[in-house]
Backbone as JSON, one array per atom type, in Angstrom:
{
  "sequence": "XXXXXXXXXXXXXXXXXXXXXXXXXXXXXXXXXXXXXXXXXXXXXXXXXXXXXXXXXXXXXXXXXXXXXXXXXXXXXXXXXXXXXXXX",
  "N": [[-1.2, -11.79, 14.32], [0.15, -12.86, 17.15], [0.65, -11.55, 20.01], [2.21, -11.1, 23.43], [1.81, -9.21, 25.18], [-0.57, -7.47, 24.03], [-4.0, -6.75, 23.47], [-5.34, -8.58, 21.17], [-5.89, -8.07, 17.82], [-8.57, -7.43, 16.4], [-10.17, -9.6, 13.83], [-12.0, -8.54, 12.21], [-12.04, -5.72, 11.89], [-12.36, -2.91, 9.24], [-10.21, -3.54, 6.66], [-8.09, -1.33, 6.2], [-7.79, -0.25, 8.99], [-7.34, -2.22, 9.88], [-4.56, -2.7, 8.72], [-3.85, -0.3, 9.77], [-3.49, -0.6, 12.71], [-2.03, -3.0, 13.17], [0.21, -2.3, 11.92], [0.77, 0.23, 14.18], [0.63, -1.68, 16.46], [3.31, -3.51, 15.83], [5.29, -1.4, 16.44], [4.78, -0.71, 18.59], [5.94, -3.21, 19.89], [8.22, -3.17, 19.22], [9.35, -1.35, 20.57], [9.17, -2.13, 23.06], [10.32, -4.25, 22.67], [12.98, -3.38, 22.3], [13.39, -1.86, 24.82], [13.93, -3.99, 26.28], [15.75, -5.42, 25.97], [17.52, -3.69, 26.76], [17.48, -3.85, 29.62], [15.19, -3.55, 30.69], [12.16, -3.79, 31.88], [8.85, -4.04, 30.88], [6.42, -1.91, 32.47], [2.85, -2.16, 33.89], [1.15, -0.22, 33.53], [2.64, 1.62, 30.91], [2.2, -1.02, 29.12], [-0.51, -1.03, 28.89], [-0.85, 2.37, 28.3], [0.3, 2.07, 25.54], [-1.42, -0.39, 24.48], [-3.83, 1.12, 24.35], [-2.78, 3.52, 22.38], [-2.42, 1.08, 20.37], [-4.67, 0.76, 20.19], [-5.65, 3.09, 18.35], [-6.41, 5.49, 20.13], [-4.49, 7.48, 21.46], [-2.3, 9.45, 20.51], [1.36, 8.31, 20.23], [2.7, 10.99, 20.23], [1.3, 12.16, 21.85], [1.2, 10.17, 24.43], [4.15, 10.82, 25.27], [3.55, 13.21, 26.08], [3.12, 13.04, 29.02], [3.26, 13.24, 32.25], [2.69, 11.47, 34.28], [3.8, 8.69, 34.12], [5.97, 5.79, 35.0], [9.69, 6.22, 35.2], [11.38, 4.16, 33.86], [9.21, 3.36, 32.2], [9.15, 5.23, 30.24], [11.58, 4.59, 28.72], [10.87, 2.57, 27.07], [8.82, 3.51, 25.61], [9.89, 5.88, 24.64], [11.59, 4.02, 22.79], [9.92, 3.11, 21.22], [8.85, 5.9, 19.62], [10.97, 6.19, 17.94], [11.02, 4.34, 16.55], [8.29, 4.33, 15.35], [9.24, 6.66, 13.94], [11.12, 6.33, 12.0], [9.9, 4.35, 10.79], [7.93, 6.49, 9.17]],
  "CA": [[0.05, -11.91, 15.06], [0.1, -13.1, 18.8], [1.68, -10.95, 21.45], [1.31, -11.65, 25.12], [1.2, -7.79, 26.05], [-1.64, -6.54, 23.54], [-5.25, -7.61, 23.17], [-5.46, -8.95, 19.85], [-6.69, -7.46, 16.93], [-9.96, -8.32, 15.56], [-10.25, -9.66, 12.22], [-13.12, -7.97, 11.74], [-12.4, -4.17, 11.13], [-11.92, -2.91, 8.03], [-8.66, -3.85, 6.31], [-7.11, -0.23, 5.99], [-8.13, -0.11, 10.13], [-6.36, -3.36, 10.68], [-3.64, -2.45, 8.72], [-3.15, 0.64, 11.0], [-3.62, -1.37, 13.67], [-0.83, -4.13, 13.45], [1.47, -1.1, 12.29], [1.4, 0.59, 15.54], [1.68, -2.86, 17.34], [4.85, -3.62, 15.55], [5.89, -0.39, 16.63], [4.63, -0.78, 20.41], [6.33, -4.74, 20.08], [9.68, -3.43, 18.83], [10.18, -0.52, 21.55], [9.26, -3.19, 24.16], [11.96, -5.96, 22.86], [14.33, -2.78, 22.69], [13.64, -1.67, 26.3], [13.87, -5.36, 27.52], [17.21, -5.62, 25.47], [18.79, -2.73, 27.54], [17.15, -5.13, 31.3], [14.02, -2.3, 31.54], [10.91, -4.84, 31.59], [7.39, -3.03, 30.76], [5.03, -2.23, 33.31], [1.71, -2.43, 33.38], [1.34, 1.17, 32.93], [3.32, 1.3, 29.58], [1.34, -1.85, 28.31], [-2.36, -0.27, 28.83], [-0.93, 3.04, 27.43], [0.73, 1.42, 24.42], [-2.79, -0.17, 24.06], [-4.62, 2.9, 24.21], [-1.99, 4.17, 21.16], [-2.22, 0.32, 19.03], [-6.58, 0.62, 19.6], [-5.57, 4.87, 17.89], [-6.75, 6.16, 21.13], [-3.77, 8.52, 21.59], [-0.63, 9.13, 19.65], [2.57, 8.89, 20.84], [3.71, 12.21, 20.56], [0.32, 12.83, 23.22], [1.92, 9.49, 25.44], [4.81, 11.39, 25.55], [3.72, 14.5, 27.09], [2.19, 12.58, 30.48], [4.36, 12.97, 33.17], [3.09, 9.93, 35.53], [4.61, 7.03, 33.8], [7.25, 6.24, 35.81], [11.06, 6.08, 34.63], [11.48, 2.92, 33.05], [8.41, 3.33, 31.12], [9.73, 6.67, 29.17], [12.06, 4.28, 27.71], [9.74, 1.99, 26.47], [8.08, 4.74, 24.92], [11.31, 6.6, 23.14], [12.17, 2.89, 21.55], [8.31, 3.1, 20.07], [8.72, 6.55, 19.38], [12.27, 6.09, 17.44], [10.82, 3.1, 15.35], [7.16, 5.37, 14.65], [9.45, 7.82, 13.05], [11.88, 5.45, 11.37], [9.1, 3.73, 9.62], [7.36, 6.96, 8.34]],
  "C": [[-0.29, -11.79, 16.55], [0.83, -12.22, 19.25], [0.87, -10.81, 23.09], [1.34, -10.52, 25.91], [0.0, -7.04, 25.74], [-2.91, -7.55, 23.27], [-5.17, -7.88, 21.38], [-6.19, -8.38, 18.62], [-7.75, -8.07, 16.01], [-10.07, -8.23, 13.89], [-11.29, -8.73, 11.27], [-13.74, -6.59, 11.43], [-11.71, -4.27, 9.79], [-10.51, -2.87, 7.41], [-7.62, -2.82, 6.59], [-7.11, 0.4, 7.89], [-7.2, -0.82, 10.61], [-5.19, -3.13, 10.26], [-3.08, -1.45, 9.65], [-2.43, 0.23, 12.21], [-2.05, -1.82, 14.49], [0.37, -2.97, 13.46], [1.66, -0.35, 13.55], [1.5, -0.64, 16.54], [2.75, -3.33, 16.75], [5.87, -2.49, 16.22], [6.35, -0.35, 18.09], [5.74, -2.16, 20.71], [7.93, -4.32, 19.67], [10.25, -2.0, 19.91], [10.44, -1.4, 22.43], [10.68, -3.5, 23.75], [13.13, -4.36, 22.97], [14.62, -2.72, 24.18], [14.16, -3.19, 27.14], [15.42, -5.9, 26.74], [18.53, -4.91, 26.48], [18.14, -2.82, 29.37], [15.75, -3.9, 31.28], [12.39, -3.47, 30.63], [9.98, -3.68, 31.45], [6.42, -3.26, 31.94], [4.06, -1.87, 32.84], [1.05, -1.16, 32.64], [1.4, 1.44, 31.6], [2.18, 0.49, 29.11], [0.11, -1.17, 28.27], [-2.01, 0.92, 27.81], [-0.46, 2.79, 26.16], [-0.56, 0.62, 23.61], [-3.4, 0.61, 23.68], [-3.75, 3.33, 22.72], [-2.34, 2.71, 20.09], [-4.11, 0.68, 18.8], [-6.68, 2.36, 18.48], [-6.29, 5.74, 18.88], [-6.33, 7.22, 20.76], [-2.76, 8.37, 20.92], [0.34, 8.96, 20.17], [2.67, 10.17, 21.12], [2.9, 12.79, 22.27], [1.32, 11.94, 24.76], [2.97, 10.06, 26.23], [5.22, 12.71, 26.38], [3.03, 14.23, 28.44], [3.57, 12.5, 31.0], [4.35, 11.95, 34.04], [3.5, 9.28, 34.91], [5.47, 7.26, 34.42], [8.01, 5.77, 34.82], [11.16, 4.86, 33.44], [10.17, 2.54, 31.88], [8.82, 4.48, 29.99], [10.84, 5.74, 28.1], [11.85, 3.25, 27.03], [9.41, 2.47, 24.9], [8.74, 5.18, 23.92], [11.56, 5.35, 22.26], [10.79, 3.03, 20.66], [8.64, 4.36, 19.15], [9.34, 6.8, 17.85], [11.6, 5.24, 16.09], [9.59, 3.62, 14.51], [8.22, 6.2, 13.2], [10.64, 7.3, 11.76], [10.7, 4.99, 10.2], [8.14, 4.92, 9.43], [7.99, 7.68, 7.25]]
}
């Protein structure tokens, strides 16, 4: 699955990896479209750390406790957060 904010996921880790994977970019891809539903576009910021969380860098709940993101990225973040906890 294409998306024009995340580097793509390589076919080439192991299935139960990639499955992880795509699951937190669905996750990262459906806070976005929320935030950009209610006019709050993603900056670049957001996108890298939302990376960092689809490669399993960091978790959300960690994303969540950084105070530089600015404003409009926090709600980014809560639509990811919302949909993480929805789908477990």
């Amino acid at each position: 699955m294409a998306c024009p904010y995340f580097t793509p996921i390589s076919p080439d880790l192991p299935p139960a990896e990639r499955a992880a994977r795509l699951k937190r970019q669905m996750h990262a891809e459906w806070g976005i479209a929320v935030a950009r539903l209610g006019g709050t576009e993603p900056c670049v910021a957001i996108v890298q750390e939302l990376q960092r969380y689809i490669d399993g860098q960091v978790t959300l709940q960690e994303l969540a406790g950084q105070d530089q993101l600015p404003l409009p990225s926090t709600r980014v973040l809560q639509a990811t957060l919302q949909r993480e906890t929805f789908s477990s």
